[in-house]
C-alpha positions as CSV (number, residue, x, y, z in Angstrom):
1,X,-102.3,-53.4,-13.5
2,X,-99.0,-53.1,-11.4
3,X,-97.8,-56.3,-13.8
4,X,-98.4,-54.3,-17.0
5,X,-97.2,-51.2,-16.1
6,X,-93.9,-53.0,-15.1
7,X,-94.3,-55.1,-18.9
8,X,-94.7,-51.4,-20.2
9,X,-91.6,-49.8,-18.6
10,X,-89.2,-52.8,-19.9
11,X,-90.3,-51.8,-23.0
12,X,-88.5,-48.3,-23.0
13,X,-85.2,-48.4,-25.3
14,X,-83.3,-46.3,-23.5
15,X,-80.0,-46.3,-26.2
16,X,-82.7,-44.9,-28.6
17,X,-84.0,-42.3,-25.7
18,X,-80.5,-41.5,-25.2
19,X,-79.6,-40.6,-29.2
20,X,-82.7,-39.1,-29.7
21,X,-81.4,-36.5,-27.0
22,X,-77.8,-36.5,-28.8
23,X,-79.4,-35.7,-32.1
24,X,-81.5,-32.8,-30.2
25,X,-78.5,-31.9,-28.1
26,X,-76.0,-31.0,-31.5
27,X,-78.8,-29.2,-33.5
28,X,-79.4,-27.2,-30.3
29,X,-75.7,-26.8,-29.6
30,X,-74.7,-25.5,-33.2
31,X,-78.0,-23.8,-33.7
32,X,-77.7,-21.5,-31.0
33,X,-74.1,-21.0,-30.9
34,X,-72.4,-17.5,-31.8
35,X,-71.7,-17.0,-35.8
36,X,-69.1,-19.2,-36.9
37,X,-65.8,-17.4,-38.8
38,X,-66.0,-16.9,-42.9
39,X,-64.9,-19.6,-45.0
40,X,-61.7,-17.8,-47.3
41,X,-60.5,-19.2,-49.8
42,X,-56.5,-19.6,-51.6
43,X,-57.6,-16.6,-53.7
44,X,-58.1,-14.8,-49.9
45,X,-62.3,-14.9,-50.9
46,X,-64.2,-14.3,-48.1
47,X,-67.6,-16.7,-47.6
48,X,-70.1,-16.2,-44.4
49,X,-71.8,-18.5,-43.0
50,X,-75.0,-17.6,-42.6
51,X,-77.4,-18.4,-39.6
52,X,-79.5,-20.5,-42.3
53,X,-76.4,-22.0,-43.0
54,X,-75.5,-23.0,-39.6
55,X,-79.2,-24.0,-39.5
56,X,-78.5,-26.6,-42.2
57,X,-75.0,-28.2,-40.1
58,X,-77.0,-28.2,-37.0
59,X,-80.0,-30.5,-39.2
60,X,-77.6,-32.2,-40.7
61,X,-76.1,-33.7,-37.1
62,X,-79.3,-34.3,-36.2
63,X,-80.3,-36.2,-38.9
64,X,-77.2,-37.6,-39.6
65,X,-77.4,-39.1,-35.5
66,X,-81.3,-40.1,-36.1
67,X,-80.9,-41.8,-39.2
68,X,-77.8,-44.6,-38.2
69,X,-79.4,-45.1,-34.9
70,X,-83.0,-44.9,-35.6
71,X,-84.6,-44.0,-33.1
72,X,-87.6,-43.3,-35.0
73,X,-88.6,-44.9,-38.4
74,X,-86.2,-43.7,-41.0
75,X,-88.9,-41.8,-42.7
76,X,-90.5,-40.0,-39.8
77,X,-86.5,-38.5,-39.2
78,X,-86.8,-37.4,-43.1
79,X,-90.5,-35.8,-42.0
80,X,-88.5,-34.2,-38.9
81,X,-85.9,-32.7,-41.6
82,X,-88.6,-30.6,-43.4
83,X,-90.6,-29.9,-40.4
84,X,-87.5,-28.5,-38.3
85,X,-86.3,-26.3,-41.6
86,X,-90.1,-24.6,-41.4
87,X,-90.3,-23.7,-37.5
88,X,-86.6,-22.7,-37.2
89,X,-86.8,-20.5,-40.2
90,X,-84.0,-22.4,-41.5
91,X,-85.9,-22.2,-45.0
92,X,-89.7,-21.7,-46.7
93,X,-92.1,-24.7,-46.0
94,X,-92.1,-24.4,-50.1
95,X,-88.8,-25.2,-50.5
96,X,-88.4,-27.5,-47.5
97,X,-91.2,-29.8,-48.5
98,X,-90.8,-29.2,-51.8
99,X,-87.8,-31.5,-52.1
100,X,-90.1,-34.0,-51.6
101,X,-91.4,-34.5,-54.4
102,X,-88.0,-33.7,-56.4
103,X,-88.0,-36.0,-59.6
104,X,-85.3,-37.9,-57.9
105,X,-87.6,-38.8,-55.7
106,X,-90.4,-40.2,-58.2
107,X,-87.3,-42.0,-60.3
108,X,-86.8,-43.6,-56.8
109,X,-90.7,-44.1,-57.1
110,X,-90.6,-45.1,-60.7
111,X,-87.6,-48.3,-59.5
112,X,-89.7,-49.3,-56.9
113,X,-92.7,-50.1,-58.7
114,X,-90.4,-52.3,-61.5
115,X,-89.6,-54.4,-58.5
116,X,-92.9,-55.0,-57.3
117,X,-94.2,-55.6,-61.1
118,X,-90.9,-58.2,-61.3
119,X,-92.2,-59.8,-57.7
120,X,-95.9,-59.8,-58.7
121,X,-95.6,-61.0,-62.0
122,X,-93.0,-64.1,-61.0
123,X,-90.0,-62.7,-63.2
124,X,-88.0,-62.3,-60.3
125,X,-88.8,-66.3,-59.2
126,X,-87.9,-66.9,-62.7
127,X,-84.5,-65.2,-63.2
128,X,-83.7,-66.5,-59.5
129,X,-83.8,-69.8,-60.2
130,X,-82.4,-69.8,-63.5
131,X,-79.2,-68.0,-61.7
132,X,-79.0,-70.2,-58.9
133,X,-78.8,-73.3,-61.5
134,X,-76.0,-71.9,-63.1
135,X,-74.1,-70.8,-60.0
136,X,-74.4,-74.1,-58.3
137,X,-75.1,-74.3,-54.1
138,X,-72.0,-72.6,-53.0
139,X,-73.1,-69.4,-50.9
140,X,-69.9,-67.9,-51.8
141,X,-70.3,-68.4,-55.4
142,X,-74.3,-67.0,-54.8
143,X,-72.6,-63.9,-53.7
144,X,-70.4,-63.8,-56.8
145,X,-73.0,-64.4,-58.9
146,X,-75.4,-61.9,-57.4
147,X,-72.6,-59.1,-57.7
148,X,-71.2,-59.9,-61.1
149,X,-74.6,-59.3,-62.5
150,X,-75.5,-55.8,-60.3
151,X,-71.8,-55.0,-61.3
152,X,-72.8,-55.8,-65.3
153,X,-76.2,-53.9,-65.0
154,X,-75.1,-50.9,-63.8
155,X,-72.7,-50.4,-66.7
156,X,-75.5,-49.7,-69.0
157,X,-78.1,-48.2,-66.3
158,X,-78.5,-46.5,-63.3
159,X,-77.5,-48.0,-60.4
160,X,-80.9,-46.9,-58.7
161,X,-82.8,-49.1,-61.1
162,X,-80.4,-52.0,-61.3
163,X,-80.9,-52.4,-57.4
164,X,-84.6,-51.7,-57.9
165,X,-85.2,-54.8,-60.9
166,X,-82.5,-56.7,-58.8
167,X,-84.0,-56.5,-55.4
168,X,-86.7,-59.0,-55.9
169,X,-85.0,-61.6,-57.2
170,X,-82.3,-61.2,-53.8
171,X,-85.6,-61.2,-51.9
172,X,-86.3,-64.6,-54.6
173,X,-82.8,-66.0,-53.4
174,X,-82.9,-65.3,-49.5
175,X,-86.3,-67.4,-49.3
176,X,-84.4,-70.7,-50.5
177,X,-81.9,-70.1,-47.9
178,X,-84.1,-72.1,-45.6
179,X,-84.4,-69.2,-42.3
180,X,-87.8,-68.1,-43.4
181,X,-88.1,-63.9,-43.2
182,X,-85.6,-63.8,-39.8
183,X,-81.9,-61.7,-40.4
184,X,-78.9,-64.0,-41.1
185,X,-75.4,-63.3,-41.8
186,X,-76.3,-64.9,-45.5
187,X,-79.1,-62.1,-46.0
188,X,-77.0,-59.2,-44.7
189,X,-74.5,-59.9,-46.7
190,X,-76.4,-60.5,-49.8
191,X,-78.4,-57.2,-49.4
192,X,-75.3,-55.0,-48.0
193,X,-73.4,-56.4,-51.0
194,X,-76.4,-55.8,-53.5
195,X,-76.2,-51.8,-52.4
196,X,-72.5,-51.7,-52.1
197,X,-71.8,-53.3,-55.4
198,X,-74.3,-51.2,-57.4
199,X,-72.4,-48.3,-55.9
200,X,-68.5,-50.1,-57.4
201,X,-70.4,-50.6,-60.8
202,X,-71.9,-47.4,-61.8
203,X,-68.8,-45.8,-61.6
204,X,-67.5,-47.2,-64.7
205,X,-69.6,-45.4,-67.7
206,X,-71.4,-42.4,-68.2
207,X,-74.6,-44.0,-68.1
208,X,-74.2,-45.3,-64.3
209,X,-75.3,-42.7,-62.7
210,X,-75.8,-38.6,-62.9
211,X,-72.4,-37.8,-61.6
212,X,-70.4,-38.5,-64.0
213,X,-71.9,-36.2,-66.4
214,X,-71.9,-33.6,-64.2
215,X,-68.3,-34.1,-62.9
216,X,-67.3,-33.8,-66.5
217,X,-69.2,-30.8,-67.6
218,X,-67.4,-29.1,-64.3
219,X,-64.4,-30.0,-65.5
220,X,-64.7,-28.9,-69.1
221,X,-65.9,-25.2,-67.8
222,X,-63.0,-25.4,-65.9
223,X,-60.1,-26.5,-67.7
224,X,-61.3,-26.6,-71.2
225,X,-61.1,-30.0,-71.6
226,X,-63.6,-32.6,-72.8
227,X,-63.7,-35.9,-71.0
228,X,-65.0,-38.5,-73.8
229,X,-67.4,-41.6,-73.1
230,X,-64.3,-44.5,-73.5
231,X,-61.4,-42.4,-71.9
232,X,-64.0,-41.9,-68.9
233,X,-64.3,-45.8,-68.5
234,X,-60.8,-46.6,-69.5
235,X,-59.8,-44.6,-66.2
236,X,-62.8,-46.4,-64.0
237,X,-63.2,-49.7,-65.1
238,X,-60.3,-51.3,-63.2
239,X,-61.2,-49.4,-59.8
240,X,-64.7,-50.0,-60.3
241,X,-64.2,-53.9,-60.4
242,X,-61.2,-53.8,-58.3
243,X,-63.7,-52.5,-55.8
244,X,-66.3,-54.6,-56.5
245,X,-63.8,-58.1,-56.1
246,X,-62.5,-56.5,-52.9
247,X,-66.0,-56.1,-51.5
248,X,-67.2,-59.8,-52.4
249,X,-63.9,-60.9,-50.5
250,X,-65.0,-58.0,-47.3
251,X,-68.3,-59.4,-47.7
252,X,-67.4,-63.6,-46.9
253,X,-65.1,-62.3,-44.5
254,X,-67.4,-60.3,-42.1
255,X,-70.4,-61.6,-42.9
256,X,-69.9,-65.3,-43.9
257,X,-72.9,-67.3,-44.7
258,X,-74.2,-69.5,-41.8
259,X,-74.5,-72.3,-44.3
260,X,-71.2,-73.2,-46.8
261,X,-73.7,-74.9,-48.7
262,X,-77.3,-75.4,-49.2
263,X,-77.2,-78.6,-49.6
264,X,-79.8,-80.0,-53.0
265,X,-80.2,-76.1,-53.9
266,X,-79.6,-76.5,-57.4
267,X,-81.5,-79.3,-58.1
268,X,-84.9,-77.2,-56.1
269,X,-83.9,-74.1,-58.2
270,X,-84.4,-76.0,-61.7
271,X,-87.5,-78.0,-60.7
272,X,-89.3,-75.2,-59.1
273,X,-88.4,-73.3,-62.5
274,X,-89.9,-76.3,-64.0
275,X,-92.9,-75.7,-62.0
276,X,-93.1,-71.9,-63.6
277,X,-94.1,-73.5,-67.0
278,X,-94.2,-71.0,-69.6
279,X,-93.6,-67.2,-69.5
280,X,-96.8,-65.4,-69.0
281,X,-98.3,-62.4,-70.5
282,X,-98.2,-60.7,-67.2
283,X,-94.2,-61.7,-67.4
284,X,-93.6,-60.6,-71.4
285,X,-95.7,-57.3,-71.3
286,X,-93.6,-56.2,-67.8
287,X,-89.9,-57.8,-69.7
288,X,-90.9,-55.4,-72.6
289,X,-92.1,-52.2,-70.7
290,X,-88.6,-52.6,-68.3
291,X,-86.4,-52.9,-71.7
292,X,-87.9,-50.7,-72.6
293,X,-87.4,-48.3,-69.8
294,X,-83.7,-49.9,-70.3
295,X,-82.8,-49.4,-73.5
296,X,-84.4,-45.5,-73.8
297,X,-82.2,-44.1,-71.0
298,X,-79.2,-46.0,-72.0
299,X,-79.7,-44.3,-75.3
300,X,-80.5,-40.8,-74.4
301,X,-77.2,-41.0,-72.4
302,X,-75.4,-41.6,-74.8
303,X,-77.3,-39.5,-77.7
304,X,-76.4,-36.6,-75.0
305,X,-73.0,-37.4,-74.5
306,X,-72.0,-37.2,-78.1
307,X,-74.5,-35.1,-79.7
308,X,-74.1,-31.3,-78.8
309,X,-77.0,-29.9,-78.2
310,X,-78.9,-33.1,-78.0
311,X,-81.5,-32.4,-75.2
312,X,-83.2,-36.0,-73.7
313,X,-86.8,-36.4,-72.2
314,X,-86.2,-36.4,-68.3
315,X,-85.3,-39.6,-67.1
316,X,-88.1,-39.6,-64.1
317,X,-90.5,-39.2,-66.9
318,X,-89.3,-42.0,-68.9
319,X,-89.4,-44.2,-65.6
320,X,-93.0,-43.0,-64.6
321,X,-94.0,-44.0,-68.3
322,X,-93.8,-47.7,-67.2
323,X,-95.3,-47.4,-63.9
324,X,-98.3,-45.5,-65.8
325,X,-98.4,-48.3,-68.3
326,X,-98.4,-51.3,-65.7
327,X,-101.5,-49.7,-64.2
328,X,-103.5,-49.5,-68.0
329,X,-102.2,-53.3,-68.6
330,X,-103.6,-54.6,-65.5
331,X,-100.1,-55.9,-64.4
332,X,-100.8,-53.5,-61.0
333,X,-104.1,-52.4,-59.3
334,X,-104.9,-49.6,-56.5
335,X,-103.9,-52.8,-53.9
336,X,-100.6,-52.8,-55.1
337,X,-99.5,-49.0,-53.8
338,X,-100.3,-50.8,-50.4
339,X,-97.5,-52.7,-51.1
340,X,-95.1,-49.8,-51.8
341,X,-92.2,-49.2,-49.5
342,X,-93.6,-45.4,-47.9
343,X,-90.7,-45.4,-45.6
344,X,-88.1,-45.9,-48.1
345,X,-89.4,-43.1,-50.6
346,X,-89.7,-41.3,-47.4
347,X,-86.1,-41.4,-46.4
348,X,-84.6,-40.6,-49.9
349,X,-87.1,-37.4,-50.2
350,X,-85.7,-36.6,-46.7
351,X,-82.1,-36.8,-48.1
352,X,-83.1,-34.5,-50.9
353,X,-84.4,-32.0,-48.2
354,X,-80.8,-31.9,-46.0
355,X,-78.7,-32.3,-49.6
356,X,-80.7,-29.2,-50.9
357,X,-80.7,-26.7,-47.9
358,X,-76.8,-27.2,-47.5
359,X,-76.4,-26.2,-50.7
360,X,-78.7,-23.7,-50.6
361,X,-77.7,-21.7,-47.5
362,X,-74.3,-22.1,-48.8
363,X,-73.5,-24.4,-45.5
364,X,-72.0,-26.8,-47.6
365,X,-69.8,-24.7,-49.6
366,X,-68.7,-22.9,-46.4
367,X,-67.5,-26.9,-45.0
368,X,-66.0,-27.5,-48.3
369,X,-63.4,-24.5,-48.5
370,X,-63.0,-24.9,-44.8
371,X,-61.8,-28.7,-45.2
372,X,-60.1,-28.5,-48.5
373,X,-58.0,-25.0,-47.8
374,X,-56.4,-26.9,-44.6
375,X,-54.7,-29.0,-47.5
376,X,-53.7,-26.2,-49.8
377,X,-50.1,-26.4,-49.1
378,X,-49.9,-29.9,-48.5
379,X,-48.1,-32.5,-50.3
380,X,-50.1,-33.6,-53.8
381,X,-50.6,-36.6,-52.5
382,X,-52.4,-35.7,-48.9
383,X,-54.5,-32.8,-51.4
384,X,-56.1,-35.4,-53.3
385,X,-56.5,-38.2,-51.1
386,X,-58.3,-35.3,-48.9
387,X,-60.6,-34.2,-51.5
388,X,-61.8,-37.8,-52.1
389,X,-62.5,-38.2,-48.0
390,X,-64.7,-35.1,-48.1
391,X,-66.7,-35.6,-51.2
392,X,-67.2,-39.4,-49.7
393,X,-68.0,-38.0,-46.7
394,X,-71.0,-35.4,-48.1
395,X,-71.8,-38.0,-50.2
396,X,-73.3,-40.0,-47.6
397,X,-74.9,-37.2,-46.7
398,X,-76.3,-35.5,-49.8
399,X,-76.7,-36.5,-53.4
400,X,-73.8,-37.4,-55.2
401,X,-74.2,-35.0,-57.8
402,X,-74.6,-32.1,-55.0
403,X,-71.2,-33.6,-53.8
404,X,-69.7,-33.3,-57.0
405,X,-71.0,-30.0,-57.3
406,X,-69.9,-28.2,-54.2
407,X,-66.1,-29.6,-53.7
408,X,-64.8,-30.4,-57.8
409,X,-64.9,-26.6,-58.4
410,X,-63.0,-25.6,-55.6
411,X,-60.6,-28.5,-55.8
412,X,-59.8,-27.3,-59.4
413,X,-59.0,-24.4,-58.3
414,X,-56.7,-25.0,-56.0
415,X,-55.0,-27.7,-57.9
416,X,-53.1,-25.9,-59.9
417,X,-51.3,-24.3,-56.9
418,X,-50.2,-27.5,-55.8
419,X,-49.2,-28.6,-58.9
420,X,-51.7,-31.4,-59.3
421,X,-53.1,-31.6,-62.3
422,X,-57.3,-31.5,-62.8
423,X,-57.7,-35.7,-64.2
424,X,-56.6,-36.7,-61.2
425,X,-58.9,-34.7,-58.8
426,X,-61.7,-35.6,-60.9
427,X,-61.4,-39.3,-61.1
428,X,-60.6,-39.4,-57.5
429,X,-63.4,-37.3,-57.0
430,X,-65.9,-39.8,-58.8
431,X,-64.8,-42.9,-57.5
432,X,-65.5,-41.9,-53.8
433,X,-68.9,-40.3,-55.1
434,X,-70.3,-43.0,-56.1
435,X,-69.8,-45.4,-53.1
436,X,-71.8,-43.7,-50.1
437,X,-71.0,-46.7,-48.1
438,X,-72.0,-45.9,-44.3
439,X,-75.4,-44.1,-44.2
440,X,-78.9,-45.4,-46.1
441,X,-79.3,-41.9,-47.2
442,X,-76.3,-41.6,-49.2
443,X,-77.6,-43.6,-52.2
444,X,-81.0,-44.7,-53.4
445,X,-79.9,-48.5,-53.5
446,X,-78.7,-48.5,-50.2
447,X,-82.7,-47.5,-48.8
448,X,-83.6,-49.9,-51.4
449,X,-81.6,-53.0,-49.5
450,X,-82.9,-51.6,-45.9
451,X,-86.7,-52.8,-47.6
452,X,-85.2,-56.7,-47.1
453,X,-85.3,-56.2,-42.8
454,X,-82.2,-57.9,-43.2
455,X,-80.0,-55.0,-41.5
456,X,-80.0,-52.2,-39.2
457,X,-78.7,-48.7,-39.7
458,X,-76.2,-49.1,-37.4
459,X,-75.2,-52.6,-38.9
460,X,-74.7,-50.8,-42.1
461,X,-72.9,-47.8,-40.8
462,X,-70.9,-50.2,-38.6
463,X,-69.7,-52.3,-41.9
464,X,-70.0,-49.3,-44.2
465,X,-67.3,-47.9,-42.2
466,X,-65.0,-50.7,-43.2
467,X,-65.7,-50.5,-46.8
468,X,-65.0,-47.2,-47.0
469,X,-61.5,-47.8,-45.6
470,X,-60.8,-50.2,-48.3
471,X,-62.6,-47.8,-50.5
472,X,-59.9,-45.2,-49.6
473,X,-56.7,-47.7,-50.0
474,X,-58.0,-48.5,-53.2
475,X,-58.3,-44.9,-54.3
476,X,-54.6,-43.7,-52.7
477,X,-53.3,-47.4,-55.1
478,X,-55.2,-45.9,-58.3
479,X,-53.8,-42.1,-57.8
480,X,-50.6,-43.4,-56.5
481,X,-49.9,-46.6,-58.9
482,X,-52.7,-47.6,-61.5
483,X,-53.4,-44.3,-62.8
484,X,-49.5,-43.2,-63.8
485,X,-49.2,-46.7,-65.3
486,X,-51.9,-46.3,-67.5
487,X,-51.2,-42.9,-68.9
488,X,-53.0,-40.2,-66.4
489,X,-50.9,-37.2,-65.7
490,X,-51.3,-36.7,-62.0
491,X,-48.6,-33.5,-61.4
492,X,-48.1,-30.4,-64.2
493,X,-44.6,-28.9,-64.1
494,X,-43.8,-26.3,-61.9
C-alpha cells in the first residue's frame, strides 16, 4: 500500500496545480476588487464598467490562464466558463449556456462531421496520396504543398471548413511519416501550419470568413463608403500570401522536420493509391454533398455581396444539410458520433460563452476605449499599428467578428482626429483579425489542429507568440510601404 500511495503522489502535476490556482487567484483578484474608473471617450463620453462587466475580465483571465496551460481538458475550462457566469451572477444560466449551442457552434459541428465522412469514406487517403506524388519526398516541399492548398481553399470558403475537409488528409500525411501516433517536430509543424495558414488565407476575399463582411458594413455606416468584392482582395491578397510564405519559412525554421526526407515516399504514395482502385460510391456521394456544401456558400457570398437586399439561407444550415444527408445515405451511422471530437466543439462553444458576455456586459467595449484613447494623440503611425495589436489581441480571445465589432467603430472615430484616414484602419484591422495565432480559442481551425495530439496549448501559445510578431512587422510594412504604393490613402489633409 505504502508503494502505491508513493506511485500516486508522483503522479501530482504540480505546474498544473499551481496555474489552476493562478487562474482562480486573477478571477478572484479582479472580481472582488473596488469598481474600476469609466471608460471616456475623445468625444469626453463617459462608459462604466459594470460589476457584470468586471465579472466578464475576471473569467476572461481565468480562462484565458486555464486554456494555454490546461490544467483541465480544454472543454471542461469552456464548461467552467458557463458554470462560473451562473453562480457569480455574472449573467443568466440562459444566456451563459445558451452560447453553446450558437450556430457557430453547429457550423463548427457541421466541418467536423465532413472530416470524419472524408476519413471514413477513404477520400482523404486518396487526395493524400495523390498530393504527396506530385510534391515529391521533400518534408519541406510537403509543407509547401500542404499550405498552398489550405492557402487556395480558403479563398473561396471558410477557413473553418477548409481546415475541417483538410484535416484528415494531414492526419493521411503524418501516418507515412513513419513515427506512428507519437508528437514530432514534422507533425507540429504540419498541424500548427494547417491552423495558422487557414488563418493567412481567408483574409484575402469576402468569402473567407464572416469578418470581412462585417468590417465592411461598419465601415460603410461609418463613412459612407462601399468597400467592393475585388478592391477588398486587391488590398489583402499580397499580405495574405506574404504571410502565408513567411509562416512556411517560421515553420522549417522552428519546427524543422526530423527527417529531410522520407526516403521511397513517393513511390509508397502512388502504389498505395494504386491499391485504392476505383472511387467508391461512399467516396462520390460524400465529393458531391461537400461541393456541394462548397459551391452553395461560395455563391450566397457573393449573391449577398452584390445584390442589395439579397438575403442567404444561414450558412450553419446549409452545413448541417450535409451532415443530415450523410446519415440518410448510410455514409455515417449512430457509431460514428462516438467518433466526434466532444472536447473540441466544447472548447469553441466555450469561446462563444467568454466572446459573448464581454460584449454583453459592455467589458469589452470598456477595454477597447481604454486601450485605443491612450493612442489618440499619438503619431498615425503608433494609432494604427495599436489598433491592429488590440483587435489581435481580443481576437484570440473572442470571435473575430465580435473583435471587429467592438474596436473598428471606435477606431473610426477617432481616426479622423488624427488625421488617419478610415481604409487604413480597416485593412489593418482585418488582417490581424483573421490570424488569432496564440490561443486555440481564437479560431475554429486552430481547436481543429489540437484534434491531431500533435501539440500542446502551451506549445502553440509559445510559437503563436512568434508568429504574431512577424504578423505585426508584416502589418507596420503593408500600412507603412505596400499599401501607399499600391494606391491606399493612409492620411487625409489637415
Amino acid at each position: 500500500m505504502n508503494a502505491v500511495a508513493v506511485q500516486e503522489k508522483k503522479k501530482i502535476n504540480w505546474t498544473k496545480l499551481i496555474w489552476l490556482c493562478v487562474g482562480m487567484g486573477l478571477f478572484a483578484l479582479v472580481f472582488y476588487s473596488p469598481m474600476w474608473p469609466d471608460a471616456v471617450d475623445p468625444m469626453g463620453k463617459h462608459f462604466a464598467l459594470s460589476p457584470q462587466g468586471k465579472g466578464a475580465i475576471a473569467l476572461f483571465l481565468l480562462a484565458g490562464t486555464w486554456w494555454v496551460f490546461e490544467v483541465v481538458p480544454i472543454g471542461v475550462t469552456s464548461l467552467a466558463i458557463g458554470v462560473i457566469q451562473t453562480l457569480f451572477m455574472i449573467r443568466t444560466a440562459d444566456e451563459a449556456f445558451k452560447d453553446f449551442m450558437d450556430p457557430s457552434v453547429m457550423f463548427i459541428f457541421g466541418s467536423i462531421v465532413i472530416g470524419l465522412v472524408f476519413t471514413k469514406t477513404g477520400l482523404t487517403k486518396r487526395l493524400a496520396y495523390k498530393m504527396l506524388a506530385i510534391v515529391g519526398e521533400k518534408t519541406s516541399m510537403i509543407y509547401l504543398g500542404c499550405f498552398l492548398v489550405i492557402a487556395f481553399l480558403t479563398l473561396i470558403m471558410a477557413h473553418t471548413a477548409v481546415a475541417a475537409t483538410i484535416f484528415p488528409l494531414m492526419m493521411a500525411i503524418h501516418s507515412l511519416y513513419g513515427e506512428g501516433d507519437k508528437p514530432t517536430k514534422f507533425g507540429k509543424g504540419l498541424f500548427m501550419g494547417m491552423a495558422y495558414v487557414a488563418g493567412a488565407g481567408s483574409i484575402v476575399t469576402l468569402l473567407g470568413a464572416a469578418r470581412g463582411a462585417v468590417a465592411v458594413g461598419f465601415f460603410k455606416d461609418i463613412y459612407g463608403k462601399d468597400i467592393g468584392f475585388f478592391e477588398f482582395t486587391y488590398y489583402l491578397l499580397p499580405i495574405g500570401w506574404l504571410m502565408v510564405m513567411l509562416l512556411w519559412v517560421y515553420i522549417m525554421i522552428a519546427m524543422k522536420p526530423e527527417k529531410k526526407t522520407i526516403p521511397g515516399l513517393k513511390e509508397k504514395a502512388k502504389r498505395l493509391y494504386a491499391e485504392l482502385g476505383g472511387i467508391t460510391r461512399n467516396e462520390l456521394v460524400a465529393a458531391l454533398l461537400v461541393g456541394a456544401v462548397i459551391v452553395s456558400l461560395g455563391t450566397f457570398a457573393i449573391l449577398t455581396a452584390y445584390i442589395p437586399g439579397f438575403v442567404a439561407p444561414n450558412k450553419t444550415a446549409i452545413m448541417l444539410i450535409s451532415t443530415i444527408l450523410f446519415f440518410i445515405s448510410g455514409i455515417l451511422d449512430i457509431n460514428d458520433l462516438e467518433d466526434i471530437p466532444w472536447n473540441i466543439i466544447l472548447l469553441f462553444a466555450g469561446a462563444m460563452s467568454i466572446g459573448f458576455c464581454l460584449w454583453t456586459t459592455g467589458a469589452a467595449q470598456w477595454m477597447a476605449i481604454n486601450w485605443l484613447t491612450i493612442f489618440q494623440h499619438s503619431h498615425w503611425f503608433v494609432f494604427v499599428m495599436s489598433i491592429a495589436f488590440f483587435v489581435m489581441i481580443m481576437t484570440n480571445f473572442i470571435m473575430n467578428v465580435a473583435a471587429i465589432a467592438i474596436s473598428l467603430p471606435v477606431s473610426l472615430v477617432i481616426a479622423p482626429y488624427l488625421h488617419v484616414s478610415g481604409e487604413v484602419i480597416l485593412f489593418a484591422s482585418l488582417v490581424t483579425a483573421g490570424m488569432p495565432f496564440m490561443l486555440l480559442v481564437g479560431a475554429a481551425p486552430n481547436a481543429i489542429a489540437y484534434d491531431s495530439k500533435q501539440f500542446t496549448a502551451g506549445e502553440f501559445f509559445k510559437h503563436g507568440v512568434a508568429a504574431s510578431v512577424i504578423l505585426m512587422v508584416v502589418v507596420a510594412l503593408a500600412v507603412y510601404v505596400i499599401w501607399p504604393l499600391m494606391g491606399m490613402p493612409i492620411t487625409i489633409a489637415q
